[in-house]
C-alpha positions as CSV (number, residue, x, y, z in Angstrom):
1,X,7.9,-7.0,-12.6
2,X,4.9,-6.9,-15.1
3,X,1.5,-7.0,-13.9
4,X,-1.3,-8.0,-16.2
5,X,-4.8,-6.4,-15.9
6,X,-7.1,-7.9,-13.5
7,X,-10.3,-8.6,-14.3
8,X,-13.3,-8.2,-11.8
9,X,-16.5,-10.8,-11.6
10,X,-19.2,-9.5,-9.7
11,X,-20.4,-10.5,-5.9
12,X,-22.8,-12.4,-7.9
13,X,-20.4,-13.9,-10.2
14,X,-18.7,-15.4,-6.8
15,X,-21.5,-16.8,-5.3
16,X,-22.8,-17.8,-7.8
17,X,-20.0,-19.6,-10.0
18,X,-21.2,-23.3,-9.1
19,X,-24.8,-23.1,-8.5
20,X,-26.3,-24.8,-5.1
21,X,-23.0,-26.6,-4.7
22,X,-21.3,-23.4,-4.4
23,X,-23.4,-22.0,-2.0
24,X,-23.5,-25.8,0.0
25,X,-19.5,-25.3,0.0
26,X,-20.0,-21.7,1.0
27,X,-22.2,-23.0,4.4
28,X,-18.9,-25.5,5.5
29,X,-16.2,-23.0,4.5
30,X,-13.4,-22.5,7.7
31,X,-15.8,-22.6,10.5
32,X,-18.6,-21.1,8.3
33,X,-22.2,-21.8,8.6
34,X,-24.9,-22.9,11.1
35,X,-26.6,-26.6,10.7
36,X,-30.2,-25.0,9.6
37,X,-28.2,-23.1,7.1
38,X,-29.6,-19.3,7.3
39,X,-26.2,-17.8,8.4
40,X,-26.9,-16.8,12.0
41,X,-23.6,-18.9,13.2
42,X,-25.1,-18.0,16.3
43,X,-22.4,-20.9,17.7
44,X,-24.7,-22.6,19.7
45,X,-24.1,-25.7,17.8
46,X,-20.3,-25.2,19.2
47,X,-18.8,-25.2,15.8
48,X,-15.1,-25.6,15.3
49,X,-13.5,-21.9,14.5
50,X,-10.5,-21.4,12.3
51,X,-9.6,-17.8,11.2
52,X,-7.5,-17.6,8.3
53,X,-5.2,-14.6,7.8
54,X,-3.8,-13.9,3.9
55,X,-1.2,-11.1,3.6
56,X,0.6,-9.0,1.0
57,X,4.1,-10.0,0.7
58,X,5.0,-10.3,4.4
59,X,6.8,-13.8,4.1
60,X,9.6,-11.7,5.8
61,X,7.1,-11.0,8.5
62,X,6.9,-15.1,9.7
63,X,7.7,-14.4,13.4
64,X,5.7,-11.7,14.1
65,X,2.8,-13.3,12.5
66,X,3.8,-16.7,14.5
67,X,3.5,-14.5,18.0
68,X,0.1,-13.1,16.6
69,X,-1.5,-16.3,16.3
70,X,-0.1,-18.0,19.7
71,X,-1.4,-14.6,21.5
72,X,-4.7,-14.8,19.8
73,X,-5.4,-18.5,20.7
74,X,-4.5,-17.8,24.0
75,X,-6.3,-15.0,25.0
76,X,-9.7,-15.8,23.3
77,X,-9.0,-19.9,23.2
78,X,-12.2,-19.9,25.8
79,X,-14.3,-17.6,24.1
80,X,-14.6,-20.2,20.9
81,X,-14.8,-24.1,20.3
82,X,-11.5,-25.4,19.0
83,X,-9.9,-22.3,17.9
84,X,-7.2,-22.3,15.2
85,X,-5.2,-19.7,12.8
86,X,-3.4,-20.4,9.9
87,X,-2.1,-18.0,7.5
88,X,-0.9,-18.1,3.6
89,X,1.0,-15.1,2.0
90,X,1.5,-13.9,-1.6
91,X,3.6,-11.7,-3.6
92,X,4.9,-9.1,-4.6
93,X,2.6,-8.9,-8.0
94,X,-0.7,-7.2,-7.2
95,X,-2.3,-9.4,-9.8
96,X,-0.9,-12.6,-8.2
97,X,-2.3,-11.4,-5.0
98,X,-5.8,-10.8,-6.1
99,X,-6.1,-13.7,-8.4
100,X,-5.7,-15.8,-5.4
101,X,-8.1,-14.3,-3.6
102,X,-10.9,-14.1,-6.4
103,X,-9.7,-17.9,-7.4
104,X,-10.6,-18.9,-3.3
105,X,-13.8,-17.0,-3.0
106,X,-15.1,-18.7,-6.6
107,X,-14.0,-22.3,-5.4
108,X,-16.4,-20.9,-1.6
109,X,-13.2,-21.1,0.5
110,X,-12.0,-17.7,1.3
111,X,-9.7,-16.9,3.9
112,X,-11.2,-15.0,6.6
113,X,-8.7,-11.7,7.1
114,X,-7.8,-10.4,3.9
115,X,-4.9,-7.9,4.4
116,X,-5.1,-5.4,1.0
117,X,-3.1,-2.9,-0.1
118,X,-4.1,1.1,-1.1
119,X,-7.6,1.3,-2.5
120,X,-7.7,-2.4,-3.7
121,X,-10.3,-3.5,-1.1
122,X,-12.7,-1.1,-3.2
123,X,-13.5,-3.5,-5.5
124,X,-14.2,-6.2,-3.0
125,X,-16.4,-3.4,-0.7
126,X,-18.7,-2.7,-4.1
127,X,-19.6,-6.1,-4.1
128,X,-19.9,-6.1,-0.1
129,X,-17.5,-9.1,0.5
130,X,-16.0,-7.0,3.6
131,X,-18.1,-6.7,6.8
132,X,-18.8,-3.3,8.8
133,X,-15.9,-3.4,11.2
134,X,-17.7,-1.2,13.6
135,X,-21.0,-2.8,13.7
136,X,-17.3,-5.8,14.9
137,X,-16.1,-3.5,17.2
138,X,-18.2,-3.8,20.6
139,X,-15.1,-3.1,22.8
140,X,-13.6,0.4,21.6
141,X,-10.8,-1.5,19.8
142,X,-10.6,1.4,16.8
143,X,-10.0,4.0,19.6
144,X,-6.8,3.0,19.5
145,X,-6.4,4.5,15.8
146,X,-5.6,8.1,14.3
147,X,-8.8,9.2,12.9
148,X,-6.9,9.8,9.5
149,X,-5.8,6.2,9.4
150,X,-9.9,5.0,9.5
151,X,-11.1,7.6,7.4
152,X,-8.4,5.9,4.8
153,X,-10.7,2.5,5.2
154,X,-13.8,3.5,4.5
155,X,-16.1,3.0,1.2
156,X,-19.2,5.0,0.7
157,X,-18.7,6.4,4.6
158,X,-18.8,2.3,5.3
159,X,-15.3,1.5,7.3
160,X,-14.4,-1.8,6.1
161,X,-10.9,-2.3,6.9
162,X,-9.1,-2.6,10.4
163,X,-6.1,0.0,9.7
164,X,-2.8,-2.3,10.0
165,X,0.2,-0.2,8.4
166,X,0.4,3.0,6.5
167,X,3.3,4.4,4.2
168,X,4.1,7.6,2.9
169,X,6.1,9.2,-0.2
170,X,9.8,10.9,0.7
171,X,12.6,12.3,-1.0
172,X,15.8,10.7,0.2
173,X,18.9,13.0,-1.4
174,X,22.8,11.7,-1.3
175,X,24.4,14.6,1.0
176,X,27.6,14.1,-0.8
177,X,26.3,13.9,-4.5
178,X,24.4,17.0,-3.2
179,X,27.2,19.4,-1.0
180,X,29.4,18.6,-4.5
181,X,26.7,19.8,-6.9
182,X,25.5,22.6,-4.3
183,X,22.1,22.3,-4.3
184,X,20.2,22.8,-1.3
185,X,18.3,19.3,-1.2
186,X,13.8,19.7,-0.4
187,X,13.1,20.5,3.1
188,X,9.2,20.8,5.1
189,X,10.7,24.5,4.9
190,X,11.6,24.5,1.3
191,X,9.9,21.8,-0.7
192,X,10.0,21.5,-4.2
193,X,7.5,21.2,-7.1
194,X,7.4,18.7,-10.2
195,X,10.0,20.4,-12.3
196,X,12.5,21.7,-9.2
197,X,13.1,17.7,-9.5
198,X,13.4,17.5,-13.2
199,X,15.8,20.1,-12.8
200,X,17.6,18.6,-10.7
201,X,18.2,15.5,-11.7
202,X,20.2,17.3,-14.4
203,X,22.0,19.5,-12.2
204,X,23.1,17.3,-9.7
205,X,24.7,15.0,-12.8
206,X,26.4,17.8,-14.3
207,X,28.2,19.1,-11.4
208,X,28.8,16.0,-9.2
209,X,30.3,12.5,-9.4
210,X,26.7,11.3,-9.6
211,X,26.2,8.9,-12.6
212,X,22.5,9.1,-12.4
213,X,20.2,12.3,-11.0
214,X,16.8,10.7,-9.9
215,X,15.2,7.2,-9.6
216,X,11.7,6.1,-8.0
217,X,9.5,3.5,-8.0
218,X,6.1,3.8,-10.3
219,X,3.7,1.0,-9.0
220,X,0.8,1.4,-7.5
221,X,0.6,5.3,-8.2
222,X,3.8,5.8,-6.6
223,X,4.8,7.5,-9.2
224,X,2.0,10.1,-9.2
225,X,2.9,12.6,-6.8
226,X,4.8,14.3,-10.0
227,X,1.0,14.8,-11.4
228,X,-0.6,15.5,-8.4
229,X,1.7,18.1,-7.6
230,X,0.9,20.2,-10.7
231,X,-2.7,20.0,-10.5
232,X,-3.1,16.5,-12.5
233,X,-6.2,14.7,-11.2
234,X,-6.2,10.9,-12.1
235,X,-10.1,10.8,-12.1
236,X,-12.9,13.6,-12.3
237,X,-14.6,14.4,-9.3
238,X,-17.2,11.2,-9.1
239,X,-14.8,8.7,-10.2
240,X,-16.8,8.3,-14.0
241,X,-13.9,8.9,-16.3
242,X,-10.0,9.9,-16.8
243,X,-8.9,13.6,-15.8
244,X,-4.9,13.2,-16.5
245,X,-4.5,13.9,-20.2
246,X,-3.8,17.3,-19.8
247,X,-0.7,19.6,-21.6
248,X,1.3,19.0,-17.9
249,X,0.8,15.6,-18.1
250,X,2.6,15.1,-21.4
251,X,5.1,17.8,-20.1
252,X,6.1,15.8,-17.2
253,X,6.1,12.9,-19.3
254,X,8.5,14.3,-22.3
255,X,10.7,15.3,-19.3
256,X,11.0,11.9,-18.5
257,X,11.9,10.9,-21.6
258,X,14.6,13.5,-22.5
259,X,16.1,12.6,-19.2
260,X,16.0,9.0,-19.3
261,X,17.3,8.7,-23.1
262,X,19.9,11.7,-22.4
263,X,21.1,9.2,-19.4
264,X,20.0,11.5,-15.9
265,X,17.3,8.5,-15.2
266,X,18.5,4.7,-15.3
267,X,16.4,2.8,-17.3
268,X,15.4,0.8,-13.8
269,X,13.4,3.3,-12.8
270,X,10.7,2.6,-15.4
271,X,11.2,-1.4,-15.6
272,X,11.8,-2.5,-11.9
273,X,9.2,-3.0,-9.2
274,X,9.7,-2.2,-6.0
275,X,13.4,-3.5,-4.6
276,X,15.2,-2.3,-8.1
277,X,15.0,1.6,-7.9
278,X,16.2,1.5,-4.3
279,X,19.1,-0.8,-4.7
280,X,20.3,1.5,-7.5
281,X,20.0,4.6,-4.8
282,X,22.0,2.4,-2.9
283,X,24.8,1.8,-4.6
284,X,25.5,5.4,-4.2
285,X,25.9,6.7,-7.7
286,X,22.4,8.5,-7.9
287,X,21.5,11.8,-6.3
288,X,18.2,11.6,-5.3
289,X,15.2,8.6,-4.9
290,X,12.0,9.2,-4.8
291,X,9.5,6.7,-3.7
292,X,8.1,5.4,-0.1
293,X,9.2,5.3,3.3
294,X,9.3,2.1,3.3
295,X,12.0,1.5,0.7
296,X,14.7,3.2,3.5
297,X,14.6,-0.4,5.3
298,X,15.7,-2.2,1.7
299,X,18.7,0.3,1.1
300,X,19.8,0.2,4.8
301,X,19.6,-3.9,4.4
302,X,21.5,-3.7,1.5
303,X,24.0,-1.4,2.1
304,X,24.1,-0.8,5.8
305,X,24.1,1.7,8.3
306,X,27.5,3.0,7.7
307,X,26.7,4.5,4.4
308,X,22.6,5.5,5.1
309,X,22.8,7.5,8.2
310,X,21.8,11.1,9.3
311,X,25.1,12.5,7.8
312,X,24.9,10.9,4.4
313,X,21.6,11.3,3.0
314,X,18.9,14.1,3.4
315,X,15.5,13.2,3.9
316,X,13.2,15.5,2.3
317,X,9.2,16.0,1.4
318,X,7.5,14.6,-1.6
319,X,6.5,17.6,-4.3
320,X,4.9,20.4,-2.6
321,X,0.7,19.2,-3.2
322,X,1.9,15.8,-4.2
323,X,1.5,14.2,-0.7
324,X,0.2,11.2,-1.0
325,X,-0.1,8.0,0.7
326,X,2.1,5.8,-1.1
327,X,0.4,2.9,0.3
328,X,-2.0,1.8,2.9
329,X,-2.5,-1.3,4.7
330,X,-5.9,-2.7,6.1
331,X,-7.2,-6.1,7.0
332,X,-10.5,-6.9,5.7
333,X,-13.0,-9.0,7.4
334,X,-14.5,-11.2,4.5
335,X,-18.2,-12.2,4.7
336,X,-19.8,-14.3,2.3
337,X,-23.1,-16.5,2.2
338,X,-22.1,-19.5,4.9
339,X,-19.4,-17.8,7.0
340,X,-21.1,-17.6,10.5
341,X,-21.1,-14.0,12.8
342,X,-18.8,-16.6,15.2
343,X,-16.6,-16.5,12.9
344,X,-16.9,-13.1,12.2
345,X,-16.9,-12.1,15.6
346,X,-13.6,-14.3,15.6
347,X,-11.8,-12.8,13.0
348,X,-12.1,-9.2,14.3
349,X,-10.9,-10.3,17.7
350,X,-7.8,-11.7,15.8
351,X,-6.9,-8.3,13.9
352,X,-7.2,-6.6,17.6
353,X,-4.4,-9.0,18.5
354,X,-2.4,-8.4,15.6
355,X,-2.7,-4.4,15.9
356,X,-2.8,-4.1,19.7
357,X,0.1,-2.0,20.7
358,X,2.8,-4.7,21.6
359,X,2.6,-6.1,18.1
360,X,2.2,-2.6,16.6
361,X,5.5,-1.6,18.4
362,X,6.9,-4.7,17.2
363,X,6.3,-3.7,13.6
364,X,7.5,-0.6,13.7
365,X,11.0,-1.3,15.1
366,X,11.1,-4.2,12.0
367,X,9.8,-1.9,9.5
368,X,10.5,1.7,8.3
369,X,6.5,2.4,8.1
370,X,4.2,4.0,10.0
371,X,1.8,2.3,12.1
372,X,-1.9,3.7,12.7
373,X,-1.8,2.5,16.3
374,X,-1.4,6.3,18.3
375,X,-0.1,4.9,21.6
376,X,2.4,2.6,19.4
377,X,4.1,5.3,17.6
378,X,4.0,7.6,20.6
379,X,5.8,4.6,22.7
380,X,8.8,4.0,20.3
381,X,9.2,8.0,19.7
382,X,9.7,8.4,23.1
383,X,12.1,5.1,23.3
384,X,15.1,7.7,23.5
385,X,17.7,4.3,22.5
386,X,15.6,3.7,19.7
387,X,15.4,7.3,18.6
388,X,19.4,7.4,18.9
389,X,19.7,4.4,17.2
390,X,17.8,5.5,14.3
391,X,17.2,9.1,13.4
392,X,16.5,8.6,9.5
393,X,13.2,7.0,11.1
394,X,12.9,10.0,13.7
395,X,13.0,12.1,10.6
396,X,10.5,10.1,8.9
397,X,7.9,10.4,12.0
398,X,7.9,14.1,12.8
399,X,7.8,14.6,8.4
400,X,4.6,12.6,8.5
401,X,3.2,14.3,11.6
402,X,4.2,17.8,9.8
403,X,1.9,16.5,6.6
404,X,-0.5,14.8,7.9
405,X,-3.5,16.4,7.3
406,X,-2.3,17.2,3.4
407,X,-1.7,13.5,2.7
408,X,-4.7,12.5,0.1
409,X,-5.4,8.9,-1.0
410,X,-5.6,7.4,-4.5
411,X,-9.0,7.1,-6.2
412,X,-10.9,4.6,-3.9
413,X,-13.1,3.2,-7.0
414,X,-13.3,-0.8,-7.7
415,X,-11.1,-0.2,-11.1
416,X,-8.1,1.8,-8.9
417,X,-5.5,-1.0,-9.3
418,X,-6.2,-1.2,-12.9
419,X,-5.9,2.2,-13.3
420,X,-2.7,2.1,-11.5
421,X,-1.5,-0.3,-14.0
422,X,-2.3,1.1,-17.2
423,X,-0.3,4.5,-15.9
424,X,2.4,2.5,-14.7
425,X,2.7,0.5,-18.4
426,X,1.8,3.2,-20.5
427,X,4.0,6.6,-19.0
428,X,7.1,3.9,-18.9
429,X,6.7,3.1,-22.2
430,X,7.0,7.0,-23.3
431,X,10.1,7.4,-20.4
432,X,11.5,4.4,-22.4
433,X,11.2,5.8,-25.8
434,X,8.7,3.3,-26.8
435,X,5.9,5.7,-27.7
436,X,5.4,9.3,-27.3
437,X,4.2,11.1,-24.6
438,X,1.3,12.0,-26.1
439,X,0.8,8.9,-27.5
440,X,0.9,7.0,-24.1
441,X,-1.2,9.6,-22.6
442,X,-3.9,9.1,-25.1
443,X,-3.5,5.1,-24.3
444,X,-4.2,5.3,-21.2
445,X,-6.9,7.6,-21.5
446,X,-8.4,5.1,-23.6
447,X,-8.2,2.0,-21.5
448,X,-9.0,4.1,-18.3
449,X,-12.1,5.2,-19.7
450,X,-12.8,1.6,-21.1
451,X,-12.6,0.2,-17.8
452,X,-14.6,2.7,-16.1
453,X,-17.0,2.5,-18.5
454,X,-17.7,-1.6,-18.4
């Protein structure tokens, strides 16, 4: 799916889109707002609290969500006046996501818990739309995250975010495509680097029944662990301009194209999204997929168990010093002019329901993610039926435990999704013959630099 750039008003430009009536709309907003108007919300007046929860494509997720708001109303119903959730979802498009958000806080009704993805609550944190979640936090609640999954949420050493669900880059290899070609498939023992992939996909082609050699998802920097992996920096150091038109970059890229034109990469792997690439892994005529963690629950869906199991596809390490986070989830706490600390206070008390380790648990055995929520993940590893039931996951745990600490984030600037877009359009457009590499390279070097610069 295309994604158009996004463009980004200021804090300013929110609040103050409509004058005093925006700011008057601001004070009433979902439980917002004290009656002398100066923001305390010290609830004395016992105003009426609705938290409102907007997530990133989890329309899937509707019971779980359900059980989070029925838990939250019940165990904190006598803490607030006339509590109430509600909740709204969008998706999949990035762009569709955050213009829904920006088009609620210019009309002064934001939703309260914003769940982002990856670095794009950056933008939002420059302009401080997110509150301090531990100046929230007056019960421990973050103890029960890995330190790794905070320091993911944090801008300018501020955390903003209440970790929710973290994902990770994998290889995922067809065993028979594999055995056939013999090639010995990336291992934590043996990983690979850009080009032992590149090779591959040729290899495993030429010597197999595979149709295909390699497909991956792009969005979202997905696709940058190739880069990264070969000592391709998206950014410099402080974030001020582009660092990835280098003579690897184009290398990478010109093997991209020689392989997708010369028919080892289907075209899909530069034109579809997210659920494309993996269904094309799943109809098992393609050696390898590289992409998230995640995407192991949409080819299982798809194709079942009896084909994705332990004895039919390898699960392997991203390039060796291309470990990235391939995506990140955290739930925001939005405070603008007129919402009240009640409702504040309100809104962090619903993400501790939400990522308390029942519903953690509960995510993980829907999901094939990782959850930040130690006592969670240590609960369902040690669920020896569950373990049996689903080693591919097992594999997937004890990978990400074994990488941990190497695991780096995308830039965490305010223009990061853009960023992420212009690479995605620009590098498919030389995969897909529509430029050259260098060409591309130069492109997005351009607009990278333009948007960093304005």
């Amino acid at each position: 799916m295309e994604r158009s750039d996004i463009s980004r008003p200021t804090r300013r430009q929110y609040l103050g889109a409509s004058g005093a009536a925006m700011l008057a709309g601001l004070a009433g907003c979902l439980g917002g707002g004290d009656d002398d108007g100066d923001g305390s919300g010290d609830g004395d007046d016992g105003e009426s609290v609705n938290v409102e929860l907007y997530t990133w494509n989890l329309g899937w997720l509707e019971d779980s969500i359900t059980g989070w708001q029925d838990d939250f109303e019940s165990e904190f119903g006598d803490e607030y006046t006339d509590l109430s959730t509600s909740w709204v979802d969008r998706g999949p498009s990035t762009a569709d996501i955050l213009a829904f958000f920006e088009g609620r806080l210019q009309a002064g009704d934001p939703p309260n818990v914003f769940d982002t993805q990856t670095t794009a609550f950056a933008r939002y944190a420059e302009e401080g739309l997110f509150a301090d979640i531990e100046e929230l936090d007056d019960d421990g609640v973050l103890d029960r995250f890995s330190d790794p999954s905070l320091d993911l949420l944090r801008y300018d050493d501020t955390l903003v975010q209440v970790p929710f669900y973290l994902d990770t880059s994998f290889t995922c290899c067809n065993a028979e495509h594999f055995d056939e070609a013999g090639i010995e498939p990336p291992t934590l023992d043996n990983p690979w680097g850009t080009f032992d992939y590149l090779d591959a996909a040729e290899e495993v082609v030429d010597n197999s029944e595979a149709e295909f050699g390699l497909t991956h998802i792009r969005f979202d920097y997905n696709f940058w662990p190739y880069w990264q992996a070969e000592g391709v920096n998206v950014v410099n150091e402080d974030g001020t301009e582009a660092a990835f038109n280098t003579d690897t970059t184009v290398e990478i890229l010109e093997r991209f194209r020689e392989l997708t034109q010369n028919g080892y990469m289907p075209e899909v792997a530069w034109t579809g999204e997210w659920q494309p690439p993996a269904e094309q892994f799943g109809t098992q005529n393609t050696g390898m997929y590289f992409g998230s963690g995640s995407a192991l629950r949409l080819v299982r869906s798809v194709f079942g168990d009896d084909w994705v199991n332990e004895d039919t596809v390898y699960i392997g390490p991203p390039p060796e010093g291309g470990e990235m986070y391939m995506s990140y989830h955290g739930f925001g706490i939005v405070e603008t002019d007129g919402i009240s600390d009640t409702t504040l206070d309100a809104s962090f008390d619903f993400t501790s329901v939400a990522t308390n380790q029942e519903w953690q648990e509960n995510f993980l055995r829907s999901t094939t993610v990782l959850v930040p929520n130690q006592d969670a993940v240590e609960a369902v590893r040690n669920d020896e039926e569950f373990a049996n039931n689903n080693p591919l996951l097992m594999q997937l745990y004890d990978q990400f435990t074994a990488l941990e600490e190497d695991f780096a984030r995308p830039p965490t600037i305010p223009a990061s999704p853009t960023i992420a877009s212009i690479l995605d359009t620009e590098f498919s457009a030389a995969a897909l013959g529509e430029k050259s590499a260098q060409q591309a390279v130069d492109d997005a070097e351009s607009q990278v630099n333009s948007e960093l610069s304005s």
